[in-house]
C-alpha positions in Angstrom: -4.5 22.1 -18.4 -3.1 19.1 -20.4 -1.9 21.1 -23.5 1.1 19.4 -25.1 1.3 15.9 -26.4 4.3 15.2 -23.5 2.2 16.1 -20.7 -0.9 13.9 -22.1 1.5 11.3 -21.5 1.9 12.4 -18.3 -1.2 12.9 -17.2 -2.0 10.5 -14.1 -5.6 10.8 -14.2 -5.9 10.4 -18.1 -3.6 7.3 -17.6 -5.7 6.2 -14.6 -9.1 6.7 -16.4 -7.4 4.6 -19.5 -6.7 1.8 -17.3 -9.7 1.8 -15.5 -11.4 1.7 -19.0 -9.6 -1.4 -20.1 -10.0 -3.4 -17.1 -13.8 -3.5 -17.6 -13.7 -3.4 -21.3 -11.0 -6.8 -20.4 -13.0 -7.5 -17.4 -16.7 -7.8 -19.8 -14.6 -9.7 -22.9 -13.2 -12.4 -20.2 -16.5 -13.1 -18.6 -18.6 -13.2 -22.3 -15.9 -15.6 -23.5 -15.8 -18.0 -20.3 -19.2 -18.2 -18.9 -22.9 -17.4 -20.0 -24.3 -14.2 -18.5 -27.5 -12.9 -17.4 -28.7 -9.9 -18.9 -28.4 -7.9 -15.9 -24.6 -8.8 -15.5 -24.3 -8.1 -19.1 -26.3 -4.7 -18.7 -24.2 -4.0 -15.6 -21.1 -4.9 -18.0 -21.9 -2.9 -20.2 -22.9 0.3 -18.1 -20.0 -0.4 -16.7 -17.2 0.2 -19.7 -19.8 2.9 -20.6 -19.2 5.1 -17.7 -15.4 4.4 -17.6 -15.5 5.5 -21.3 -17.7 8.5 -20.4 -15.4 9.9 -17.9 -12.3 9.3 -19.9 -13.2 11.3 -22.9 -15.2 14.3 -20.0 -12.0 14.2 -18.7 -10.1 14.7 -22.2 -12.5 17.5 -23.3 -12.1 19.3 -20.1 -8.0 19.0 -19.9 -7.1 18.8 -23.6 -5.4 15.8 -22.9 -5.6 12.5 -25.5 -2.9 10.3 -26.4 -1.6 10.7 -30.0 
């Protein structure tokens, strides 16, 4: 259990889960700005930072742990 504010820090799956979050949410931005996408890459995009958001905040509400 992630209880304290120092061990959310701490936490190597919270921190994984935020990175993998912000590579697709980086990975989605890049590829809208730079080329035109189908709407099944967008969709897939999309679903994408979705799930990777999804699992970082099951994670948070099962562990108590969320950067402050």
């Amino acid at each position: 259990m992630c209880s304290s504010p120092a061990h959310a820090i701490c936490c190597s799956e919270h921190a994984r889960l935020e990175e993998e979050y912000i590579a697709a949410r980086d990975r989605m931005r890049n590829l809208l700005r730079f080329r035109q996408l189908t709407r099944l890459e967008q969709r897939r995009l999309a679903d994408e930072v979705a799930m990777a958001i999804a699992r970082l905040k099951e994670h948070t509400a099962a562990h108590g742990c969320e950067r402050r």
